[in-house]
C-alpha positions as CSV (number, residue, x, y, z in Angstrom):
1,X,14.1,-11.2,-18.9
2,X,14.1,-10.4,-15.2
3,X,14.1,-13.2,-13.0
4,X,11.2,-10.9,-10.5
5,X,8.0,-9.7,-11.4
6,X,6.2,-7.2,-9.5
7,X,2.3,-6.9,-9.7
8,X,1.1,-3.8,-8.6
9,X,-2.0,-1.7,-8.4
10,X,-2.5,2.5,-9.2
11,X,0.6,4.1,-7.9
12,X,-1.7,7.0,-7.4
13,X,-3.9,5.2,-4.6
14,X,-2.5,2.0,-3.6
15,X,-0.1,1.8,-0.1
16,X,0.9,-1.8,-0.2
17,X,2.1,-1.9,-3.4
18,X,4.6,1.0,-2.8
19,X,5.5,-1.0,0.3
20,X,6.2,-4.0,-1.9
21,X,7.4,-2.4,-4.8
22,X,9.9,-0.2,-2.6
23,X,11.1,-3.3,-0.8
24,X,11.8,-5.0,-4.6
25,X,13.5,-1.7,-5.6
26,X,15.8,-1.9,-2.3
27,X,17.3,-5.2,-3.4
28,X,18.9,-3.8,-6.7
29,X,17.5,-6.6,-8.6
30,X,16.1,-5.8,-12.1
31,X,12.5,-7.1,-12.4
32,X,9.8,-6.3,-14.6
33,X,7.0,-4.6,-13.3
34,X,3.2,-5.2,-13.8
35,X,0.6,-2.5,-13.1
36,X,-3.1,-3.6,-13.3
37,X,-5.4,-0.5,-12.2
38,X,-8.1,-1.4,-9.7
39,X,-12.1,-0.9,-10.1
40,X,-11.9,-1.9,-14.2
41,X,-14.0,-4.4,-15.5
42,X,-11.1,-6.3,-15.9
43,X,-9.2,-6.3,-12.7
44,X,-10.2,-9.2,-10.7
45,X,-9.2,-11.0,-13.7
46,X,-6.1,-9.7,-14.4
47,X,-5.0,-9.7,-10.8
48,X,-6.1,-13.5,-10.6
49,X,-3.3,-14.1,-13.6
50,X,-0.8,-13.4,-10.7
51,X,-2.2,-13.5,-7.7
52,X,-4.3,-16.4,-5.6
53,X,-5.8,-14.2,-3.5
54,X,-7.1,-11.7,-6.4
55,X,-5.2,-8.8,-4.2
56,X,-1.9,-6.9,-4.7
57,X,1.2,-6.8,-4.6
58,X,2.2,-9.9,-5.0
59,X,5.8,-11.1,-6.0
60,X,6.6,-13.9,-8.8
61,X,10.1,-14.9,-8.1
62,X,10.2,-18.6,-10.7
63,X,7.5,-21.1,-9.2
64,X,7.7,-18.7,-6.0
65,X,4.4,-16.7,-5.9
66,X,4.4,-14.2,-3.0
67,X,0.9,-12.2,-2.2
68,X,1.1,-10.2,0.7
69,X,3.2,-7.3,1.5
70,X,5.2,-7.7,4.7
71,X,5.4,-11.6,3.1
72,X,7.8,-10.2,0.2
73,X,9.4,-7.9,2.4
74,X,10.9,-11.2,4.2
75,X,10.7,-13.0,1.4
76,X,13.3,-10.0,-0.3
77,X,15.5,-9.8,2.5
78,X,16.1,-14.0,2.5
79,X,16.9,-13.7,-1.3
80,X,19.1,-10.8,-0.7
81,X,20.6,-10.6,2.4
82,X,22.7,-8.1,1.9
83,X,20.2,-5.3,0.6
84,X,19.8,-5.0,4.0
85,X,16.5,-4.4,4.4
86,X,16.4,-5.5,7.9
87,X,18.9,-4.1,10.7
88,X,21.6,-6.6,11.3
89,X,21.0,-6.0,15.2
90,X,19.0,-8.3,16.8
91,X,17.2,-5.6,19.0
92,X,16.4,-3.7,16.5
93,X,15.4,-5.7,14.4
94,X,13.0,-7.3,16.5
95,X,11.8,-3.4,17.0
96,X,11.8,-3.0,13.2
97,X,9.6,-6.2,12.9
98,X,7.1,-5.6,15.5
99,X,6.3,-1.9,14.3
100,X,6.3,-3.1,10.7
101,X,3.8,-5.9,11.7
102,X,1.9,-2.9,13.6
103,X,1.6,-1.6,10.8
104,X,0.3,-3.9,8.8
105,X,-2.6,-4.8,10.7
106,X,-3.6,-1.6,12.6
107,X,-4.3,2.1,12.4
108,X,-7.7,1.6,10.8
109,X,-9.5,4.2,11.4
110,X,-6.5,7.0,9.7
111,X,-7.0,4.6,6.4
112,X,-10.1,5.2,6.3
113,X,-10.0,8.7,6.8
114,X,-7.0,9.7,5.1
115,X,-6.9,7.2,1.6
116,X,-3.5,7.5,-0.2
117,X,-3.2,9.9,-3.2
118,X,0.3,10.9,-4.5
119,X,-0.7,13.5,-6.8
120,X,-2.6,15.7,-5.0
121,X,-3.0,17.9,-1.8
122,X,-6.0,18.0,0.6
123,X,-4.9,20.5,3.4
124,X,-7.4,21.2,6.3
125,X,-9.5,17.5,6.3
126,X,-10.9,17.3,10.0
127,X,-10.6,13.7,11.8
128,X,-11.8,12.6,14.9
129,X,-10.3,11.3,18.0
130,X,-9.9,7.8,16.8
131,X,-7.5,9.2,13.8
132,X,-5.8,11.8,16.1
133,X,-5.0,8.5,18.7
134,X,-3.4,6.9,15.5
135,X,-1.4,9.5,14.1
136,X,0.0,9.9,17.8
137,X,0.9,6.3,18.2
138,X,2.7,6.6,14.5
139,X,4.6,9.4,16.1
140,X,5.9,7.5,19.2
141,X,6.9,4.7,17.0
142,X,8.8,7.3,14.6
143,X,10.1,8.5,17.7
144,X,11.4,5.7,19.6
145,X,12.7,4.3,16.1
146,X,15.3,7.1,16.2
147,X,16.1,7.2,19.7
148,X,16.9,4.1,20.3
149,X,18.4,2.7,17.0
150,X,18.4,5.7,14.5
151,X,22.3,4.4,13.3
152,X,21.0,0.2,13.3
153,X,21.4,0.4,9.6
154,X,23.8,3.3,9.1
155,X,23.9,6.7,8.9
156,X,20.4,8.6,7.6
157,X,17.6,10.3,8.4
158,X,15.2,7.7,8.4
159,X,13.6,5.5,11.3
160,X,17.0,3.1,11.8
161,X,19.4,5.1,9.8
162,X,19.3,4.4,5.9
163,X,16.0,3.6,3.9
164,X,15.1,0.2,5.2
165,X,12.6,-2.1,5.0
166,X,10.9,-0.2,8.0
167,X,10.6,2.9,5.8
168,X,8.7,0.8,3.1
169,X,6.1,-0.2,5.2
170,X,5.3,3.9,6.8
171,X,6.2,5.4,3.4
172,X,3.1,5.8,2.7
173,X,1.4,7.4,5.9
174,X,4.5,9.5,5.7
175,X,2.5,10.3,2.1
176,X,-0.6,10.9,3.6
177,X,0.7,13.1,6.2
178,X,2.0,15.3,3.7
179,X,-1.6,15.2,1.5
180,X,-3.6,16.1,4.2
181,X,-1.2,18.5,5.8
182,X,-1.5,16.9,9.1
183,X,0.1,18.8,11.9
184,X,3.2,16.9,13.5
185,X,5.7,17.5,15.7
186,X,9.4,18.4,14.6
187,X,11.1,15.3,14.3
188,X,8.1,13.5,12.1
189,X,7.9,16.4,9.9
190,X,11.3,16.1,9.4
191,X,11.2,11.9,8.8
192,X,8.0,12.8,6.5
193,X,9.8,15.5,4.5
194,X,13.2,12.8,4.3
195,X,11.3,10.1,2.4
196,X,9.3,12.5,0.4
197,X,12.6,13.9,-0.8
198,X,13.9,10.0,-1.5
199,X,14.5,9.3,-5.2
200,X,12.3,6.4,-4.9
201,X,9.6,8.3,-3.6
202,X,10.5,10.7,-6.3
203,X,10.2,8.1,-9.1
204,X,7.1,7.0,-7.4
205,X,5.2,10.1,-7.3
206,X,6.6,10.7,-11.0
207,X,4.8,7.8,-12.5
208,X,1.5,8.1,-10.3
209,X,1.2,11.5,-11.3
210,X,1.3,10.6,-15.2
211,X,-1.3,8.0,-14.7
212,X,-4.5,8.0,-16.7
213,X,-7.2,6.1,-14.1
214,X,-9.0,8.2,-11.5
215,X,-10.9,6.5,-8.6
216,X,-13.8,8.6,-7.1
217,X,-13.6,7.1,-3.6
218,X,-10.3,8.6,-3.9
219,X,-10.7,12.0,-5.0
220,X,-12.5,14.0,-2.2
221,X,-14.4,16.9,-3.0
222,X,-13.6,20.0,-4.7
223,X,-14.6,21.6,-2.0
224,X,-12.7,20.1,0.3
225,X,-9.3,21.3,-0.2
């Protein structure tokens, strides 16, 4: 029995439990995974089995409960200190922390607009200024990521190198960038296209795709693609 568990939510829909569940993944550590779709009947119950603040992902690690995304991915990185996850600079990982963190609590307004789906394609969706801000500041970040410290954890095409924890936490805007075929520049198309193409994301998309749940608030309009 796996020493981890994993609570998660629709792989389909839900952002921060691909951040958490990428971060858990990163580590090598076998655990078992728990999916509990969202907007059943029975999911504020089952989620409160797990988790105290009846919201996922949240990590079991023995008498260890974890509930909050960027919380495991520190959590994950003191357990196992050599996944990684974190660039062993001090620079950049102060970078790394701070645009994680900006993460975390920001860019509102392209949540709303742009909801995660990993199995489908929604090309032309207009946003307003307040989206088009956001997806700018993502860009500088992505941008600055690679200029500065693209090789802090070795060589790769991602924001410091190899897949870190970094890449956990914009995997999935780079996701919605590529559902709503939002127009980047070069060097983000190319970051978006790196961790679509990761086998993570791969295995990801897999199992979200052969999901049976469908949430409406998710699924825009026919008519809309």
């Amino acid at each position: 029995m796996a020493e981890l568990t994993l609570a998660i939510a629709n792989k389909a829909y839900s952002s921060w439990s691909l951040r958490g569940w990428l971060a858990v993944k990163l580590t090598g550590a076998p655990f078992e995974e728990v999916v509990i779709p969202l907007r059943q009947a029975e999911t504020r119950t089952e989620i409160l089995k797990f988790s105290p603040s009846a919201k996922l992902p949240v990590l079991i690690h023995g008498d260890i409960t974890v509930w909050e995304s960027l919380a495991i991915i520190e959590y994950l990185a003191e357990v196992f200190p050599d996944a990684g996850l974190w660039p062993g600079d001090r620079a950049a990982r102060a970078y790394a922390r701070a645009a994680a963190s900006e993460m975390h609590a920001g860019f509102l307004a392209l949540r709303r607009a742009l909801p995660m789906n990993m199995r489908r394609d929604f090309p032309g969706r207009e946003f307003d200024d307040a989206v088009g801000a956001e997806i700018n500041r993502i860009q500088a970040i992505w941008r600055n990521c690679r200029r500065h410290f693209g090789n802090a954890c070795g060589e790769g095409p991602f924001l410091m190198g190899s897949f870190s924890a970094l890449d956990a936490m914009y995997a999935p805007v780079a996701s919605r960038f590529a559902t709503y075929a939002v127009d980047l520049e070069s060097q983000s198309a190319a970051y978006v296209e790196a961790v679509l193409d990761h086998p993570l994301l791969e295995e990801w998309r897999t199992d979200a795709e052969n999901e049976p749940w469908i949430i409406p608030e998710f699924e825009p309009d026919e008519g809309e693609e």
